[in-house]
VOZAKE-655794 format. One line per 3 residues: number of its first residue (from 1); their letters; for each residue x, y, z of N, C-alpha, C, O. Coordinates in Angstrom, 3 decimals, m for minus. Layout:
// residues N
NUM = a = X/Y/Z/X/Y/Z/X/Y/Z/X/Y/Z | ...
END
This chain:
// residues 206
1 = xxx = 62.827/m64.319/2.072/64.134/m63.971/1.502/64.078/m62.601/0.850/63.068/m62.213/0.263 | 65.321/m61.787/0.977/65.023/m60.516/m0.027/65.908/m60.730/m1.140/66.925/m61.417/m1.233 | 65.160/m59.820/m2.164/65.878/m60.024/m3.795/67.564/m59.769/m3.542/68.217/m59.547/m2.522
4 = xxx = 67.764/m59.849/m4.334/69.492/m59.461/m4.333/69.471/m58.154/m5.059/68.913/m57.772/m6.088 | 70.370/m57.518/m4.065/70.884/m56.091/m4.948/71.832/m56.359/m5.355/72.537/m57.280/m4.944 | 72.134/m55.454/m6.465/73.489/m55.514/m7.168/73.494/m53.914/m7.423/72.559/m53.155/m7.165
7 = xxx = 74.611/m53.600/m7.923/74.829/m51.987/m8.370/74.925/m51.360/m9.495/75.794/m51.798/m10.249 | 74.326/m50.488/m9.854/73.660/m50.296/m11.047/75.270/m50.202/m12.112/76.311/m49.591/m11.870 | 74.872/m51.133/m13.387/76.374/m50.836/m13.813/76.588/m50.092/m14.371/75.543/m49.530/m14.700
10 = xxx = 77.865/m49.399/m14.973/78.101/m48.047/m15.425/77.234/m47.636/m17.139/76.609/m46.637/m17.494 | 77.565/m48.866/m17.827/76.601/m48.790/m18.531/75.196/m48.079/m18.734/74.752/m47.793/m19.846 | 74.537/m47.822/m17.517/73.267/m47.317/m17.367/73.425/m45.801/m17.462/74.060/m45.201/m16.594
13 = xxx = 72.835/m45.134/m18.544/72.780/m43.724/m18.696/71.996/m42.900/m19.329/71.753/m43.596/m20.315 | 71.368/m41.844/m19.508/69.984/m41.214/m19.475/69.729/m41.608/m21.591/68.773/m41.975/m22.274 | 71.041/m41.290/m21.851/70.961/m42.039/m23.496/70.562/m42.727/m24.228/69.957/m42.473/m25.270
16 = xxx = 70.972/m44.138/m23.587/70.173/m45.465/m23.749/69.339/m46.108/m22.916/69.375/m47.321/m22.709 | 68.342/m45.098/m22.270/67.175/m45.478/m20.924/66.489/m45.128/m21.577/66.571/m44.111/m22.266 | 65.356/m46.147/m21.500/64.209/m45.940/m21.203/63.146/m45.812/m19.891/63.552/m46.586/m19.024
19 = xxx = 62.033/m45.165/m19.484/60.927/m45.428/m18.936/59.665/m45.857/m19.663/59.094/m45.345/m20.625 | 59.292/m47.298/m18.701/58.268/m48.565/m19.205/57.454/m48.329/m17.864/57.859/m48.771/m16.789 | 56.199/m47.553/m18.007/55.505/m47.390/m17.132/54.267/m48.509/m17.792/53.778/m48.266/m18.896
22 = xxx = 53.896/m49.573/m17.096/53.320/m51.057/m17.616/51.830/m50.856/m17.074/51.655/m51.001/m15.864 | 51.027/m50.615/m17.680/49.787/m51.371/m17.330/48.462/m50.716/m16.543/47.288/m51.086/m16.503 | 49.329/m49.301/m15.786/48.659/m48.045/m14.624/47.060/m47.863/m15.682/46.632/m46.807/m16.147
25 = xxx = 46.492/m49.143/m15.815/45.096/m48.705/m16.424/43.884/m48.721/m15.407/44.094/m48.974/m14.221 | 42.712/m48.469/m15.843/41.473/m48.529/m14.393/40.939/m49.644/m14.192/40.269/m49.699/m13.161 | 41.003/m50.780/m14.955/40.874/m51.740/m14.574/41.611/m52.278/m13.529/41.024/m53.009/m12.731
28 = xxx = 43.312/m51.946/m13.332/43.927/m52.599/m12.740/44.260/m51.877/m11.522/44.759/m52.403/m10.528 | 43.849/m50.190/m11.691/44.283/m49.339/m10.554/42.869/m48.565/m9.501/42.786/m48.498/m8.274 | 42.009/m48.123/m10.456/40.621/m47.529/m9.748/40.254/m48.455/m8.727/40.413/m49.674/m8.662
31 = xxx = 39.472/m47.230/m7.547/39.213/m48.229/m6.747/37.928/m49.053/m6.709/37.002/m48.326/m6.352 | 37.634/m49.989/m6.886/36.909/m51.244/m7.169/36.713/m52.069/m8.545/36.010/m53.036/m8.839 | 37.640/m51.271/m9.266/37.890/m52.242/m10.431/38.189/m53.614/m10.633/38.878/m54.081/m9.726
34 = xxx = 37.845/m54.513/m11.659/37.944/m55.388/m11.379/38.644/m56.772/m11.168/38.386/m57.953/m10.932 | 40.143/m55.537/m11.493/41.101/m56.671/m11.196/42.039/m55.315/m10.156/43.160/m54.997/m10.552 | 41.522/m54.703/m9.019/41.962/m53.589/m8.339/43.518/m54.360/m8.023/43.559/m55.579/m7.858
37 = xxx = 44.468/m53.715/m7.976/45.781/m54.017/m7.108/45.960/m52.576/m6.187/46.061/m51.366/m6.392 | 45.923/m53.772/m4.752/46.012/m52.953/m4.050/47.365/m51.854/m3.758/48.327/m52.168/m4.458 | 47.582/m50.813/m2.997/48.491/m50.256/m3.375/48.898/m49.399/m5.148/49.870/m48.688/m5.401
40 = xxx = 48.041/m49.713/m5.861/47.926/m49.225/m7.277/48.199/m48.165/m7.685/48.943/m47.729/m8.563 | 47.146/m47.531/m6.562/46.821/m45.940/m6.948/48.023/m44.903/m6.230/48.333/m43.759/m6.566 | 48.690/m45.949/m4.870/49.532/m45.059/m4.402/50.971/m44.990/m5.242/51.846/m44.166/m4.976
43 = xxx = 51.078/m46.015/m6.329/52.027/m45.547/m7.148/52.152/m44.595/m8.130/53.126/m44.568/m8.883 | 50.947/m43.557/m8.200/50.835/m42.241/m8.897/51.856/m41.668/m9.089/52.527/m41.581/m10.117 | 52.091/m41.018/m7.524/52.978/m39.775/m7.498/54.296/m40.437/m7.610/55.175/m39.615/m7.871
46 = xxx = 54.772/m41.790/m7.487/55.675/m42.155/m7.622/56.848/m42.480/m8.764/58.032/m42.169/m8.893 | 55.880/m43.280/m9.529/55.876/m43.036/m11.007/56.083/m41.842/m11.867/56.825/m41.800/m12.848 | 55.024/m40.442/m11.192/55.160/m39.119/m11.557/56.621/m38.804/m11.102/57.282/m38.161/m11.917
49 = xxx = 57.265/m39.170/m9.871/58.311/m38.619/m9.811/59.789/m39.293/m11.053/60.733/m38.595/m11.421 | 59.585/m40.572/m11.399/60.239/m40.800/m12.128/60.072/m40.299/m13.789/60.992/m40.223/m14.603 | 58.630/m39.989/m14.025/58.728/m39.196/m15.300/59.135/m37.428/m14.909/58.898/m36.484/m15.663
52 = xxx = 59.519/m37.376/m14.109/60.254/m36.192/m13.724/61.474/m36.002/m13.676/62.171/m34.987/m13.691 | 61.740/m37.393/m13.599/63.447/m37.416/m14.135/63.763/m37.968/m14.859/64.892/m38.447/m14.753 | 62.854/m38.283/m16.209/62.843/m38.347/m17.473/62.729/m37.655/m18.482/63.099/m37.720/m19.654
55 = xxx = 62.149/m36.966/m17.846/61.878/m35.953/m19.326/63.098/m34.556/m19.453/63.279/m34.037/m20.555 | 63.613/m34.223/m18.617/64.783/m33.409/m18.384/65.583/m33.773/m19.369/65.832/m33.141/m20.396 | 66.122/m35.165/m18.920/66.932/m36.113/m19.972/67.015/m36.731/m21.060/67.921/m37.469/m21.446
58 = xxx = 65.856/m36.372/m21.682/65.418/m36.460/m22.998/64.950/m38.236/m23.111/64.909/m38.879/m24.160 | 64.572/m38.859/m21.457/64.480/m40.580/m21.511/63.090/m40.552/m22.287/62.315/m39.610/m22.123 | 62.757/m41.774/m23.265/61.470/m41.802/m23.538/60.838/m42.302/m22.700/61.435/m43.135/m22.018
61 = xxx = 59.303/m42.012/m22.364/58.394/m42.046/m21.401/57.325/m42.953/m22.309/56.555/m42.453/m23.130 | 57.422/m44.416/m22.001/56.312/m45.173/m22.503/55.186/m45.714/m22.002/55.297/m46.313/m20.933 | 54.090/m45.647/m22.532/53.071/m46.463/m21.216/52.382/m47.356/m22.334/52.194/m47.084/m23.520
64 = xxx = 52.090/m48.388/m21.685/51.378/m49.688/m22.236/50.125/m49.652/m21.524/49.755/m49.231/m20.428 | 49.397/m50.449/m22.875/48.019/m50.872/m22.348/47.454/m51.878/m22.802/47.415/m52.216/m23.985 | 46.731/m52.707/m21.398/46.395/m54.195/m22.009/45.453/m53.657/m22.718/45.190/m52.455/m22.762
67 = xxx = 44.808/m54.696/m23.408/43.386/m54.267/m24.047/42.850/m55.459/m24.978/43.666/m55.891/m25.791 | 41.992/m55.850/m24.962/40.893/m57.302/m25.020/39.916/m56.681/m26.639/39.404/m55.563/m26.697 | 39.875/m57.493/m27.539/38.873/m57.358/m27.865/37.554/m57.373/m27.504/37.307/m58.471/m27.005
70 = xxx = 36.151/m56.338/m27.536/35.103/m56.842/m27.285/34.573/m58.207/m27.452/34.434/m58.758/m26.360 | 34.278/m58.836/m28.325/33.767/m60.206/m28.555/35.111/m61.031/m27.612/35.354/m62.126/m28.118 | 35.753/m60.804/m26.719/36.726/m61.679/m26.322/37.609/m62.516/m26.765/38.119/m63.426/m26.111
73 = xxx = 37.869/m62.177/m28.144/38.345/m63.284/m28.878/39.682/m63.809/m28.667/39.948/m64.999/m28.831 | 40.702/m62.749/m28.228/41.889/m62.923/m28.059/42.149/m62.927/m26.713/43.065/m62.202/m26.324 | 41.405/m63.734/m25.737/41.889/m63.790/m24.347/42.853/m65.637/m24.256/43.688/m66.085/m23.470
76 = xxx = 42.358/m66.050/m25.137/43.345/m67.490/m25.152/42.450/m67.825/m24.064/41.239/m67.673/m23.899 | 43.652/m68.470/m23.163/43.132/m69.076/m22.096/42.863/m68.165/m20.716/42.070/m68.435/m19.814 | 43.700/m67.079/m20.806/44.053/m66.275/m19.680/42.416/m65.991/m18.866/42.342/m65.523/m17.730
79 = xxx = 41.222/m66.368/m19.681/40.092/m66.203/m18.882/39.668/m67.534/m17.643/38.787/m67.609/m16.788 | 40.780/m68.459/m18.070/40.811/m69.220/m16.719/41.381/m69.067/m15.688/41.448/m69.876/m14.762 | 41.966/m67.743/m15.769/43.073/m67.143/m14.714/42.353/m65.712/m14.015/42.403/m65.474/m12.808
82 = xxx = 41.547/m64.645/m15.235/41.606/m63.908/m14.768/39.941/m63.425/m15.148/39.390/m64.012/m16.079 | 39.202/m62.365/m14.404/37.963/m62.243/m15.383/37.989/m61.288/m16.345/38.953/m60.555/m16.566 | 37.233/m61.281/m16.766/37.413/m60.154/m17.874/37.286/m59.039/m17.845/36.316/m58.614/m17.216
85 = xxx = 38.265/m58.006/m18.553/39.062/m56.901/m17.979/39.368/m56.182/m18.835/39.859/m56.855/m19.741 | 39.355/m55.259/m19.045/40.870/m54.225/m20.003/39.937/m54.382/m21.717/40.640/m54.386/m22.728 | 38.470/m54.493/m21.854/38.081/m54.449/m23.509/38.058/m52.956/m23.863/37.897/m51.886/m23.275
88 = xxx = 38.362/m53.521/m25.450/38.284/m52.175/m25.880/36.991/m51.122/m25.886/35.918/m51.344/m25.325 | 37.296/m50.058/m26.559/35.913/m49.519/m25.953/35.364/m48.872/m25.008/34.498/m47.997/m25.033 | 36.131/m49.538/m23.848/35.545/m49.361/m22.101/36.352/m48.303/m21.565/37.318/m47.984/m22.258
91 = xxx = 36.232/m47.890/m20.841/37.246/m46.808/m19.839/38.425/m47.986/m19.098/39.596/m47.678/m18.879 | 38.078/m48.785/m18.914/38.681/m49.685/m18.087/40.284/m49.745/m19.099/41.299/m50.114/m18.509 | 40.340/m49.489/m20.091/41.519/m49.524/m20.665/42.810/m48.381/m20.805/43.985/m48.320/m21.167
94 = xxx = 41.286/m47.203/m20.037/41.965/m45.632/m20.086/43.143/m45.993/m18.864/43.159/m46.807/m17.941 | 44.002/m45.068/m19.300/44.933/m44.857/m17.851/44.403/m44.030/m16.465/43.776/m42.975/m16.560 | 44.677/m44.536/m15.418/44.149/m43.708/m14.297/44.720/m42.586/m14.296/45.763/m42.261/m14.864
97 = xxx = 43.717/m41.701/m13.357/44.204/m40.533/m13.178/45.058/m39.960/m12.638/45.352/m40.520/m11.582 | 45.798/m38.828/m12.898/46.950/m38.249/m11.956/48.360/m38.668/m12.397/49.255/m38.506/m11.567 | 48.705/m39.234/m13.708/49.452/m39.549/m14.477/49.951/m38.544/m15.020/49.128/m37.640/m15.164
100 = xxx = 50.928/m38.331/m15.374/51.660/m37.274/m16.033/52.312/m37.523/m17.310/53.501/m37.585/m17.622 | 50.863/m37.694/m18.194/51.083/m38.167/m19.175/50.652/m36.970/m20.477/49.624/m36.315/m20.651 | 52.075/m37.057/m21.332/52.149/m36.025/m22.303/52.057/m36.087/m24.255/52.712/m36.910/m24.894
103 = xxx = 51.512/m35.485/m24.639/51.009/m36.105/m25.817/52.371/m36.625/m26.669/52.286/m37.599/m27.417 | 53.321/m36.068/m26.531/54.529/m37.000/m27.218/55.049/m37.938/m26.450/56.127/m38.402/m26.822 | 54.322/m38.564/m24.953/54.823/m39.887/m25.113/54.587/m40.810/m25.537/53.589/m40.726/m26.253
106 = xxx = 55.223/m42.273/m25.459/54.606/m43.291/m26.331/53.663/m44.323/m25.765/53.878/m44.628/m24.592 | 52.823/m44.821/m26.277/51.750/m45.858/m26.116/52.261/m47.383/m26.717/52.998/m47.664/m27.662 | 51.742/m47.985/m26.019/52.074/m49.167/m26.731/50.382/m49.776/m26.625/49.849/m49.676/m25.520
109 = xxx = 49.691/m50.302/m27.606/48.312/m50.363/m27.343/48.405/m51.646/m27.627/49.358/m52.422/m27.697 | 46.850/m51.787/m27.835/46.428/m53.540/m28.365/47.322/m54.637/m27.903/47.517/m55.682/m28.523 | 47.801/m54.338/m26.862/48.593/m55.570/m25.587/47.820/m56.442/m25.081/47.098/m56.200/m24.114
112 = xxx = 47.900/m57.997/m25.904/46.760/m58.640/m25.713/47.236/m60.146/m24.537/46.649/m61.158/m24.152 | 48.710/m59.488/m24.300/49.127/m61.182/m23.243/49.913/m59.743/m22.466/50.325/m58.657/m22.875 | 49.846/m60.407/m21.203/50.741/m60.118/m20.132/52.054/m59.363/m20.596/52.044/m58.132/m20.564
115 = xxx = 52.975/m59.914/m20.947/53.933/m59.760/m21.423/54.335/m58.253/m22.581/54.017/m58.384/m23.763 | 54.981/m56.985/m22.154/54.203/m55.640/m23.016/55.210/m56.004/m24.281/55.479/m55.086/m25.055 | 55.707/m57.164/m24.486/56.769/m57.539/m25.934/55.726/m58.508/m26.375/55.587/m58.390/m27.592
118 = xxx = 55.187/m59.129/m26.037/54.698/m60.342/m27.147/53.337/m59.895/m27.929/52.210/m59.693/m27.477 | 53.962/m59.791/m29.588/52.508/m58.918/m30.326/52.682/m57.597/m30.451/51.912/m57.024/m31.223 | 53.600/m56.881/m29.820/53.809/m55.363/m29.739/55.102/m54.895/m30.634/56.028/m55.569/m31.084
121 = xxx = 54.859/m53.674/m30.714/56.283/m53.039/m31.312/57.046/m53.083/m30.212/58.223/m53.114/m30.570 | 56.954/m53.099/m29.167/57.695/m52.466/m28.240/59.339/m52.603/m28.185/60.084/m51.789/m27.639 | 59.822/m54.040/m28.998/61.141/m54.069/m29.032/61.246/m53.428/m30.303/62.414/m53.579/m30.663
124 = xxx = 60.581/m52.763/m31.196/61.066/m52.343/m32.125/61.135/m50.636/m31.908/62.073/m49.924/m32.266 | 60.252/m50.319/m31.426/60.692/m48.855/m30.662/61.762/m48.766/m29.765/62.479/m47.771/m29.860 | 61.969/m49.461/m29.062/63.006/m49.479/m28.262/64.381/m49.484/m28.954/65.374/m48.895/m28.528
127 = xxx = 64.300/m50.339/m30.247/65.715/m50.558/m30.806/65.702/m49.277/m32.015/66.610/m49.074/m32.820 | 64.564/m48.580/m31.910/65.240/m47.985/m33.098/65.363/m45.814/m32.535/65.491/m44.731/m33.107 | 65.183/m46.452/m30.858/65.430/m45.201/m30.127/66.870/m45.572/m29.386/67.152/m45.098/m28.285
130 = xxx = 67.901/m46.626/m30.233/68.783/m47.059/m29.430/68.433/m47.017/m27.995/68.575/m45.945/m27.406 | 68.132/m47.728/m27.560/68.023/m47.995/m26.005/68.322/m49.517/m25.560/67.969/m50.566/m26.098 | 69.083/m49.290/m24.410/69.796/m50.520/m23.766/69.313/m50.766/m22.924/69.175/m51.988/m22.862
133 = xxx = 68.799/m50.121/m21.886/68.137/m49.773/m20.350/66.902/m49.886/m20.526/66.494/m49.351/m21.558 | 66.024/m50.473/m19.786/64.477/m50.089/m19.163/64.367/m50.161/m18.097/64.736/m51.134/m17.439 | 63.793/m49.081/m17.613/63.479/m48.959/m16.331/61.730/m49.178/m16.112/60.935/m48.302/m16.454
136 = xxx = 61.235/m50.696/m15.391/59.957/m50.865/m15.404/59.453/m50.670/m13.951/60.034/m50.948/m12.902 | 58.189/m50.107/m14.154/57.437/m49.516/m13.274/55.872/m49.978/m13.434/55.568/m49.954/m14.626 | 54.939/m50.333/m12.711/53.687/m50.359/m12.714/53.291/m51.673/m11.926/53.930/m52.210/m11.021
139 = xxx = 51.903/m52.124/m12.565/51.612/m53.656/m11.897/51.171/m54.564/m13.108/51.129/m54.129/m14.259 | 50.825/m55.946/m12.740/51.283/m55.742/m11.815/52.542/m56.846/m11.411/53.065/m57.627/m12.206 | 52.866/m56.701/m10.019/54.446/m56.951/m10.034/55.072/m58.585/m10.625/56.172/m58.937/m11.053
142 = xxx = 53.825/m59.278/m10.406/54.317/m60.918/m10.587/53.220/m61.393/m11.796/52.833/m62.555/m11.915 | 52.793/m60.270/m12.670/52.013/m60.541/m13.772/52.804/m59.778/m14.813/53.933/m60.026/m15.239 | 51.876/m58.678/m15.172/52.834/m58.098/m16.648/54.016/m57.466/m16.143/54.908/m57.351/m16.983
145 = xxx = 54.246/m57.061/m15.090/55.428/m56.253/m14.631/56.436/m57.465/m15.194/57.139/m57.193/m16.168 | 56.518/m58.796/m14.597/57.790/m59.693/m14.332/57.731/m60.361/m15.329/58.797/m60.920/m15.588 | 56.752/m60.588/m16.163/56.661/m61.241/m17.614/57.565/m60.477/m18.639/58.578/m60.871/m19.216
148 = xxx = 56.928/m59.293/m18.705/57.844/m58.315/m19.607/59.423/m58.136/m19.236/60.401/m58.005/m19.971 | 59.288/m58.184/m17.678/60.648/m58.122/m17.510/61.937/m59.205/m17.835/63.141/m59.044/m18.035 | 61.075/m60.338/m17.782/61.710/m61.669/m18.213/62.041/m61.799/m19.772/62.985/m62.531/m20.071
151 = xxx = 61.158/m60.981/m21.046/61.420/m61.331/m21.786/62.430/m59.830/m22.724/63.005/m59.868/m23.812 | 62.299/m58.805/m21.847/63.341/m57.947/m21.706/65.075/m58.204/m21.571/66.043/m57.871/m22.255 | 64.899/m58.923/m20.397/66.249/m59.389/m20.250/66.920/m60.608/m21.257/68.090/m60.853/m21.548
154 = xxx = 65.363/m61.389/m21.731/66.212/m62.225/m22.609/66.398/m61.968/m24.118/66.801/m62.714/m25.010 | 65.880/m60.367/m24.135/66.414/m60.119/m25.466/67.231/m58.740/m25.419/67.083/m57.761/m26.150 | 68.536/m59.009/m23.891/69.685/m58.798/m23.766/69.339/m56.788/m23.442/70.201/m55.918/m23.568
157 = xxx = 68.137/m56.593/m23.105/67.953/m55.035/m22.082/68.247/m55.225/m20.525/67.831/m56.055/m19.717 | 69.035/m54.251/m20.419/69.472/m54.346/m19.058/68.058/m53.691/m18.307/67.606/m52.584/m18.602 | 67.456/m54.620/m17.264/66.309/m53.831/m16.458/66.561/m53.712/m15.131/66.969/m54.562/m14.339
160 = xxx = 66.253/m52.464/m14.950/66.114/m51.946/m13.789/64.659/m51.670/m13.407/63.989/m51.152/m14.301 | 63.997/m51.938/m12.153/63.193/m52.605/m10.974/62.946/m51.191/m9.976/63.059/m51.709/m8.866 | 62.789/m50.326/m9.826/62.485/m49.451/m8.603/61.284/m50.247/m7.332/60.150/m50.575/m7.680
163 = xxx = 61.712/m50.416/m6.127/60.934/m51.703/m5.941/59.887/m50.919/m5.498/58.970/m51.557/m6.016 | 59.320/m49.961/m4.895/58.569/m48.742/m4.678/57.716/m48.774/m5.856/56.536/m48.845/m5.511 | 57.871/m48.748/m7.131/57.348/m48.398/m7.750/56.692/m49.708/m8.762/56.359/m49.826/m9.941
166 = xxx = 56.728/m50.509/m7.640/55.833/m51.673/m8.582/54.141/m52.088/m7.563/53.673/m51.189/m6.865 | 53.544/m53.239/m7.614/53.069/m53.379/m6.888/52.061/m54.675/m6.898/51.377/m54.798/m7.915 | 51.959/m55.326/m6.207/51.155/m56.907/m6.430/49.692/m57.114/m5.810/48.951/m56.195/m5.462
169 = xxx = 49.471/m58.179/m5.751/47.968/m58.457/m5.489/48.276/m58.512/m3.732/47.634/m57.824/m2.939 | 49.006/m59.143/m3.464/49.513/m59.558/m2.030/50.808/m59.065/m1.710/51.438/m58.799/m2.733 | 51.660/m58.768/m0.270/52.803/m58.965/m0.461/53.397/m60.269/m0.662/54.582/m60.349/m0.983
172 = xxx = 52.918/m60.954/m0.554/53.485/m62.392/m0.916/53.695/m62.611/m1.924/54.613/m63.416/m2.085 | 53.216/m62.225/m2.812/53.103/m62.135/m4.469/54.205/m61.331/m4.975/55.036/m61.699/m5.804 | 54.124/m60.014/m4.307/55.094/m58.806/m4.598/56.748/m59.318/m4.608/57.662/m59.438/m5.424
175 = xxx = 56.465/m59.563/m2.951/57.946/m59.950/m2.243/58.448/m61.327/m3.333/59.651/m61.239/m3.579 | 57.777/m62.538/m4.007/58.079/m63.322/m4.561/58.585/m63.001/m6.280/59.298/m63.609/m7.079 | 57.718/m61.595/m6.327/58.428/m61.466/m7.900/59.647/m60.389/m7.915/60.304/m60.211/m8.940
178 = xxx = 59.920/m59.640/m6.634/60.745/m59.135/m6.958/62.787/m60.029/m6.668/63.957/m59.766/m6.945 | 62.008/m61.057/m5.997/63.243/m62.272/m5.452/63.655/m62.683/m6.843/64.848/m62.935/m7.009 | 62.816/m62.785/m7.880/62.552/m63.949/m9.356/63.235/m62.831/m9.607/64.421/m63.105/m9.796
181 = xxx = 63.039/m61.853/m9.680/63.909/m60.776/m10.590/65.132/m60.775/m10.508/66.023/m61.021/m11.321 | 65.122/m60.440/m9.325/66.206/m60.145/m8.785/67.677/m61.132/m9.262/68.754/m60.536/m9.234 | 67.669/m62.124/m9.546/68.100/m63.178/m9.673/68.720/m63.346/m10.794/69.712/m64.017/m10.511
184 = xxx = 68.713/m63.074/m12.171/69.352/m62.976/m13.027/68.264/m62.179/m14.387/68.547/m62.100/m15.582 | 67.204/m61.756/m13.801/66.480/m60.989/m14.659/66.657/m59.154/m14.627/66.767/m58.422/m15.610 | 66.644/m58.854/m13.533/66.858/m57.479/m13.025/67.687/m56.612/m12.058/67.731/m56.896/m10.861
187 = xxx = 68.351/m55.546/m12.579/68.779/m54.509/m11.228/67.560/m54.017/m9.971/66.967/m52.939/m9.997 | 67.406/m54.918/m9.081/66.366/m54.140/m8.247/66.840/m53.107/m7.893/68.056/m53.229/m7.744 | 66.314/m51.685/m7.582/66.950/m50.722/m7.225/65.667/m49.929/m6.598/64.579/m50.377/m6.235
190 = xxx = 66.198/m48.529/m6.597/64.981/m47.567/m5.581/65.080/m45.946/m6.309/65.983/m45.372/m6.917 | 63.643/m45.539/m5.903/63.176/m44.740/m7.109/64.587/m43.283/m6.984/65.125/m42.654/m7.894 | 64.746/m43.212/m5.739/66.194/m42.221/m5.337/67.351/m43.179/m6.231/67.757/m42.406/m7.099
193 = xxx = 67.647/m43.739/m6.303/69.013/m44.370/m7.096/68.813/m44.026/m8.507/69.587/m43.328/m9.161 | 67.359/m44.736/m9.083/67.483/m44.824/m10.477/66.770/m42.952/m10.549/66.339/m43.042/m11.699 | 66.499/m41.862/m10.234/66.361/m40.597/m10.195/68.105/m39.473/m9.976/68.285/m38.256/m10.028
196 = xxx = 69.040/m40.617/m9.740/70.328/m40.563/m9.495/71.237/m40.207/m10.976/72.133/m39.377/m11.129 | 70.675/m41.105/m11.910/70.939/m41.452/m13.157/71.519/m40.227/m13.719/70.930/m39.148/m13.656 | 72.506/m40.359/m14.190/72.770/m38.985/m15.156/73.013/m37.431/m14.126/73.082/m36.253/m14.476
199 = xxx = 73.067/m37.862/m13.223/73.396/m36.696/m12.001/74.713/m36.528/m11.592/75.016/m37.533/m10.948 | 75.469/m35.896/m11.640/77.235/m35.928/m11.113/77.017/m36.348/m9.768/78.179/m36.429/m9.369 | 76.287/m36.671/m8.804/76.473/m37.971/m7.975/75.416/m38.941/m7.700/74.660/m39.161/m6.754
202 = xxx = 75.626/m39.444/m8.857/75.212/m40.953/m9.350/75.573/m41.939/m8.288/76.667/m41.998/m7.727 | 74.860/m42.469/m8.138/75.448/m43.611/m7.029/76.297/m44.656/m8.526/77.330/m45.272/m8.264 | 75.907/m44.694/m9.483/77.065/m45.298/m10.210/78.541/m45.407/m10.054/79.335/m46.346/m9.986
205 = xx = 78.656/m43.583/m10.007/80.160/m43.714/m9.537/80.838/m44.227/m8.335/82.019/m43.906/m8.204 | 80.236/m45.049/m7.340/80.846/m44.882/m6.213/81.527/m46.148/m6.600/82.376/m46.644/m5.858
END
């Protein structure tokens, strides 16, 4: 099945947008890391192109990062799911390379669940940069991408999805979280539409 599109609503504008670039760390993107997603690394330049049509517009440019205590203490259960990954300390928490990442953007660190809201400021930066919009990007797509996105929407941010610019373990995985989104969690859209934003021909207006 494919996700459902819908059209971006007028509401959406470079003002109250954000960019939520989720997770592009080396654990999850280098190649043989140890939780590699494939396709990872080819979302570089892609991503780069959307902080290219962010920063013009004055959108904030955020990037998150999981990150584990050494002694493991705060993995809960998630080590029955996943191995261990993303401690502090390690490079594995650094962001990969080829990021176009600038010292006034924002970090969201010590992200210790899936989810880049639970434990984080992140809704509190967001609300106090008035922002209505997120636009999420990274991987991965049916882990922290769709977690965050789920708990985004239920604390009433409109999200927008570039489907290009996400990416899963499988397509089966991929294709299944962007359907879940699609559905009453997110605007799926494409990195040309949401790069549209704030342009006198916006696909908004049509």
């Amino acid at each position: 099945m494919e996700p459902l599109i819908r059209p971006l609503p007028d509401q959406i504008h470079p003002s109250n947008t954000a960019l939520l670039v989720i997770d592009m760390e080396r654990d999850f993107v280098d190649a043989g890391a140890v939780q590699e997603t494939p396709g990872g690394r080819d979302l570089v330049p892609i991503i780069n192109r959307l902080i290219a049509w962010a920063r013009p517009h004055s959108i904030p440019v955020i990037f998150t990062h999981e990150m584990h205590r050494a002694d493991k203490s705060d993995y809960g259960i998630e080590l029955e799911y996943d191995p261990v990954h993303c401690l502090e300390g390690t490079s594995g928490c650094e962001l990969t390379d080829g990021l176009d990442v600038q010292p006034h953007d924002y970090r969201i660190l010590n992200k210790r669940r899936y989810d880049c809201f639970l434990g984080t400021d992140l809704d509190l930066l967001l609300r106090s940069q008035r922002i209505e919009n997120l636009v999420c990007c990274g991987v991965t797509a049916h882990v922290c991408v769709m977690s965050t996105v789920f708990t985004a929407r239920n604390l009433d941010y409109r999200v927008i999805v570039p489907r290009e610019a996400i990416a899963g373990v499988t397509p089966d995985h991929y294709a299944a979280a962007l359907l879940c989104m699609s559905d009453v969690f997110a605007y799926i859209s494409t990195v040309d539409e949401v790069c549209a934003i704030g342009t006198v021909s916006s696909t908004k207006s049509k």
